[in-house]
C-alpha positions, -999 to +999 in steps of 0.1 A: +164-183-111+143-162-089+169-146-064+137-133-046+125-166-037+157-176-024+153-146+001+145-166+037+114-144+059+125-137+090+098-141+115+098-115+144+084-119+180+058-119+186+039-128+149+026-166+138+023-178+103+000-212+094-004-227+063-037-247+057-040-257+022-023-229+003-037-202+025-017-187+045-025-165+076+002-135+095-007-128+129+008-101+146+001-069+171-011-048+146-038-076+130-045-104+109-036-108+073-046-138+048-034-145+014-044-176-009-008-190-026-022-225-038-011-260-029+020-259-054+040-236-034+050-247+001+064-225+031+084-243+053+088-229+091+122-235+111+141-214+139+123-182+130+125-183+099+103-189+068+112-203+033+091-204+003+099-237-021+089-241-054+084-278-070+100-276-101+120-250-129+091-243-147+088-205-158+053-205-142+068-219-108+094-196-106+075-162-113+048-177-086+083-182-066+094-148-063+052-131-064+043-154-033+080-149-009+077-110-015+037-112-010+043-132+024+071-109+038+049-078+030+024-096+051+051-103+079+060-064+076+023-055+078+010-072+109+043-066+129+048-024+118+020-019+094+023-001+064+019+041+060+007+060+032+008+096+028-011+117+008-008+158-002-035+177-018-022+206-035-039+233-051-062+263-040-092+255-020-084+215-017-096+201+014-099+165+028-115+164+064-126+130+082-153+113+107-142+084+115-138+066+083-158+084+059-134+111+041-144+143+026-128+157-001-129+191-015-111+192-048-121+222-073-156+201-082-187+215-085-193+186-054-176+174-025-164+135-028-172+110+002-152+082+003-159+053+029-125+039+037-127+002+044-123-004+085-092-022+085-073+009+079-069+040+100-072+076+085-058+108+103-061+142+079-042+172+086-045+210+077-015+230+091-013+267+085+010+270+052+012+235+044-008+215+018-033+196+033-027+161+036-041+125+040-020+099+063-034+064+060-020+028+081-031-008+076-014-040+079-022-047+047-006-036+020-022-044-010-058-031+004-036+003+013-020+006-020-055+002-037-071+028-016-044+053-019-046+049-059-085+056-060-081+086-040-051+094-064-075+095-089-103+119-080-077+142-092-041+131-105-016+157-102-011+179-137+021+184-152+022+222-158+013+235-120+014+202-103-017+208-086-036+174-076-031+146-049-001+134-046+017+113-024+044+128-003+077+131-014+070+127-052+087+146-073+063+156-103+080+164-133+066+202-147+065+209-185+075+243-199+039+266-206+035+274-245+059+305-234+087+284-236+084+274-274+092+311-287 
């Protein structure tokens, strides 16, 4: 029984979703969002709110159950408060600077990486005096945000004995003990 299924969408102000032929479309003030779900599962629309059905018990039905509600309500999320990521470089002489959507990256290389960032989301990058420089990113949606912030991720993922890498903020890394610690 997929208890996330179950879970009723509520639909705020301001945001329409269609469904033409197992594609359904999120409008909303901060853009337009489109996933494909198929013709088996059907979203039905009443007072504001928006259920996901499934026809039958089947195991494949019920994982597609639970994947398509959570998928849709990410997409409800995105388009009416948009999704933030944010990223920290740490280590000596990291850098990341921007122009517009283009993304520079200093990261210990003997080169500088340039990363176009797709248009639907916005970059800021900040380098504060005493802090570690860091990447902020917003998009409506999520999965497109999540796939970009794991590609920059890994142009260099944070090591475990000084933690230096990009990482994003708030992680806590885990640290091993240095080969002093086996005496």
């Amino acid at each position: 029984m997929s208890r996330v299924g179950k879970a009723p969408i509520s639909i705020p102000a301001g945001v329409t979703i269609t469904n033409n032929n197992g594609n359904v479309t999120a409008k909303g003030p901060k853009g337009e969002v489109s996933q494909f779900i198929g013709t088996e599962i059907t979203t039905d629309i009443a007072d504001g709110v928006l259920t996901v059905n499934r026809p039958s018990d089947s195991k494949q039905h019920k994982a597609l159950h639970g994947l398509y509600r959570a998928l849709i309500h990410n997409m409800v999320v995105g388009v009416s408060q948009g999704h933030t990521v944010k990223q920290e470089l740490v280590g000596v002489g990291y850098k990341v600077s921007n122009q517009g959507n283009l993304v520079d990256f200093t990261l210990g290389y003997s080169h500088r990486i340039m990363l176009e960032i797709p248009q639907e989301i916005k970059v800021t990058t900040e380098t504060l005096k005493g802090q570690n420089p860091s990447i902020t990113m917003e998009c409506a949606d999520k999965q497109l945000l999540g796939q970009i912030a794991a590609k920059i991720r890994s142009f260099r993922k944070p090591e475990p004995y000084k933690g230096k890498g990009i990482k994003f903020a708030g992680e806590v890394l885990r640290k091993k003990a240095g080969k002093s610690a086996s005496k």
